[in-house]
Every structure is written in C-alpha cells, then in structure tokens.
C-alpha positions as CSV (number, residue, x, y, z in Angstrom):
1,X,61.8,-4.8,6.8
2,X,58.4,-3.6,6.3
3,X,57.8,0.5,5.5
4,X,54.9,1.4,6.2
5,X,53.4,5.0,4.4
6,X,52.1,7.9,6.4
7,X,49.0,8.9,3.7
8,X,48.4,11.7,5.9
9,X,51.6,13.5,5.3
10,X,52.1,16.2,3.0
11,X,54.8,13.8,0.8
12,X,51.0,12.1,-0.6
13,X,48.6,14.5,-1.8
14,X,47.1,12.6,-4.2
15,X,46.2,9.6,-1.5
16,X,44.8,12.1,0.6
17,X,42.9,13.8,-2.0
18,X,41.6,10.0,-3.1
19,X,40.6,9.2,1.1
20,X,38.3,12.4,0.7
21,X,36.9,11.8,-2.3
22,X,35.7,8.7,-0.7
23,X,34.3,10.2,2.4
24,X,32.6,12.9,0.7
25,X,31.1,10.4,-1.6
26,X,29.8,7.5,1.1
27,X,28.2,10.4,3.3
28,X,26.2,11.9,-0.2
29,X,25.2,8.6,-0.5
30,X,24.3,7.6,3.1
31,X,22.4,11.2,2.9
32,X,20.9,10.3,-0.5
33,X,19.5,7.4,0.7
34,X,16.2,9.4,2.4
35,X,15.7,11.2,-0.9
36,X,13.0,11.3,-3.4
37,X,15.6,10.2,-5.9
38,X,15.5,6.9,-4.8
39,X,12.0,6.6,-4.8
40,X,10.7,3.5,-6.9
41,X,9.2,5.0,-10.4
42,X,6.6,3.1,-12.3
43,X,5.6,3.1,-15.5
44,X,1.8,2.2,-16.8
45,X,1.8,-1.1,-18.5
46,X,-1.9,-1.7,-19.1
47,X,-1.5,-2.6,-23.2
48,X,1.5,-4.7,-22.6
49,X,0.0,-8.3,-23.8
50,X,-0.4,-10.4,-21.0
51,X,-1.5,-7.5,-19.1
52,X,-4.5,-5.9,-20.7
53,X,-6.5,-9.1,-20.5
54,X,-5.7,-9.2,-16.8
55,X,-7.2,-5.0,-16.8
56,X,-10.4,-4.9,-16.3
57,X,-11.2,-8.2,-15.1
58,X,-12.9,-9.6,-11.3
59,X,-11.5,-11.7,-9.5
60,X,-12.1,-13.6,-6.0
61,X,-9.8,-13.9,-3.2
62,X,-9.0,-17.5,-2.5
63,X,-7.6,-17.0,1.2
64,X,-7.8,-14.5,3.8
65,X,-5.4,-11.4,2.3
66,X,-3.6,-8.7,4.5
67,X,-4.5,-5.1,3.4
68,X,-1.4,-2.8,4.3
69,X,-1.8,1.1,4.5
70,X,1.7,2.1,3.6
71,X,3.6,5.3,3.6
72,X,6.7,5.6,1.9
73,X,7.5,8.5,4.7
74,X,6.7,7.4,7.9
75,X,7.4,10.9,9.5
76,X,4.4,11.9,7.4
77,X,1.7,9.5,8.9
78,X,-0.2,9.7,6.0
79,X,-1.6,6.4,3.9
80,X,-0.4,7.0,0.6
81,X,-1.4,3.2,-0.9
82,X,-2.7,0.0,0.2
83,X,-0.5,-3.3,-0.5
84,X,-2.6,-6.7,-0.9
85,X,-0.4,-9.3,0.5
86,X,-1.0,-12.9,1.9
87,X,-0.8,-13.9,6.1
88,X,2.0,-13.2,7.7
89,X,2.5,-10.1,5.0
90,X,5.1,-7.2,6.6
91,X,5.9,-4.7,9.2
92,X,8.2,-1.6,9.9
93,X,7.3,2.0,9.8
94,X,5.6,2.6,6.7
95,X,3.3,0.0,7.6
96,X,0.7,2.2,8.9
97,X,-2.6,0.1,9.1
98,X,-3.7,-3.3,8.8
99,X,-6.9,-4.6,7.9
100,X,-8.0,-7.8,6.7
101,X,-9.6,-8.8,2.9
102,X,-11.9,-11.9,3.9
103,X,-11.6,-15.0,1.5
104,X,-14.2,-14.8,-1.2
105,X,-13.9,-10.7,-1.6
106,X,-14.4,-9.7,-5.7
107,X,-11.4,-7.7,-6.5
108,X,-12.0,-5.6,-10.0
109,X,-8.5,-5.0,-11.5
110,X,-7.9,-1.2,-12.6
111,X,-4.8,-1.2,-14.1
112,X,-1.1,-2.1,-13.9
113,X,2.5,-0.6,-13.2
114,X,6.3,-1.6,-13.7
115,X,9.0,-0.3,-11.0
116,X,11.4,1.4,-13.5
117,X,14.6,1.0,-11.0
118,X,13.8,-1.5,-8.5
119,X,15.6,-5.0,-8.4
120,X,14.4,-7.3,-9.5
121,X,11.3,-5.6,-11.7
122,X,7.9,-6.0,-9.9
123,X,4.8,-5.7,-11.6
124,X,1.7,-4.1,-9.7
125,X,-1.8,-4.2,-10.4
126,X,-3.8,-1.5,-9.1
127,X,-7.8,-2.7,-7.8
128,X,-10.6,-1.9,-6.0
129,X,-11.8,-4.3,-3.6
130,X,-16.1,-4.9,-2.7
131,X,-16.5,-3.4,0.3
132,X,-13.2,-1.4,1.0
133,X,-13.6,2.2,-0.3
134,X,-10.0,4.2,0.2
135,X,-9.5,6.9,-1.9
136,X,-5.8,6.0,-1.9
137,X,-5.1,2.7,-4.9
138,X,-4.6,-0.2,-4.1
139,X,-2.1,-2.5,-5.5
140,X,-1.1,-6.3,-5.1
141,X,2.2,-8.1,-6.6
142,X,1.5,-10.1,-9.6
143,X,3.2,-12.7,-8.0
144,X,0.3,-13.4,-5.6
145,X,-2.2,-13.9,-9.1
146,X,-2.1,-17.6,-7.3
147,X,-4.2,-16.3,-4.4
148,X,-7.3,-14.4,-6.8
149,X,-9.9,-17.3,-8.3
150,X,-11.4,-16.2,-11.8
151,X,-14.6,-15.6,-12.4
C-alpha cells in the first residue's frame, strides 16, 4: 500500500518551509530577470595582443551589412548602440531601426570590448562607418571579421 504525505499539514514544517523557499526564490528571479543586474558588462580590451593591431585600423565591407539601432529597453524607445550584422541579421523589440551599410563602405575601428558575464564571451569592436554619423557607437561581433576586406 502506497502512503502518500500531506506536505501541507502542520506534521511537515520543514517541507513547507522548503516549497516557500522555492517560490519566493523562482518569482525574485523571474522579477530579476528585467533588472540592470543582468545587464551584459564589458570590459575595454584594446592592448590585449591580437586586438590592438585590429584598433585603429580601416577596413572595407565585403557584402551588404545590416545596421541595427538597438535598445536594451524597448519601453524607452531610445537608440542606445548600433549592431553591424550580415543579411538576414535579427528582430524583436530592441531592434529599433534598420538601415543598410552598402558593400565597399570604409569602416575605421575605434576600439574593442569583452562581455564580462555573457555565455559564451563575445568580443565587440566599436567603429565608425564613412558616411553614417550616430552619436551612439557602433559595434560589430568579431566573428563577422570575415565580412571587412583590409586595406
């Protein structure tokens, strides 16, 4: 015969105590999950080797590029950074604007950032693009480096 256990009951405080530990802790996080403190933090990278010969340097697109105005807020409505990404690139509420960098733009590199606490790491270098003049950076993945002819 199977007995089953009533964790509700006053006989098991310390299960009941455990079940609202565990509620009060998934809705912190669920509430969390808006907050600043998950906000991606960089760090400035621009000596790392590797990196500072990339600083300073011009570069040509090699392709059509996608230029993203993003808001990490999308309540806000407010262009915080561009992204650089190639054709289809990315939607959803921070994406804000969309714009296309023709092939064969010059593309002067600025400087570079880590993500401190995103998964997997992503490097960003910051640029400024001929012809495009937002105050707000812009930044492309150092994965697409395949996409940017040197000059």
């Amino acid at each position: 015969m199977k007995q089953t256990i009533d964790v509700t009951s006053e006989k098991y405080p310390s299960r009941r105590n455990k079940l609202k530990a565990a509620i009060i802790c998934i809705a912190t996080i669920m509430l969390m999950s808006g907050c600043d403190l998950l906000a991606a933090k960089y760090v400035d990278i621009n000596e790392e080797a590797g990196i500072r010969e990339i600083v300073s340097t011009n570069r040509t697109t090699t392709s059509d590029l996608l230029l993203l105005g993003i808001d990490s807020y999308p309540s806000q409505k407010k262009i915080k950074s561009y992204v650089l990404v190639p054709p289809p690139g990315f939607d959803g509420p921070e994406v804000l604007s969309r714009s296309v960098l023709p092939k064969g733009t010059v593309i002067h590199f600025t400087g570079a950032r880590r993500c401190v606490n995103c998964y997997p790491k992503s490097v960003q270098l910051s640029l400024k693009a001929d012809g495009f003049a937002e105050e707000e950076p812009i930044y492309i993945n150092m994965t697409w480096m395949n996409l940017l002819a040197a000059q």
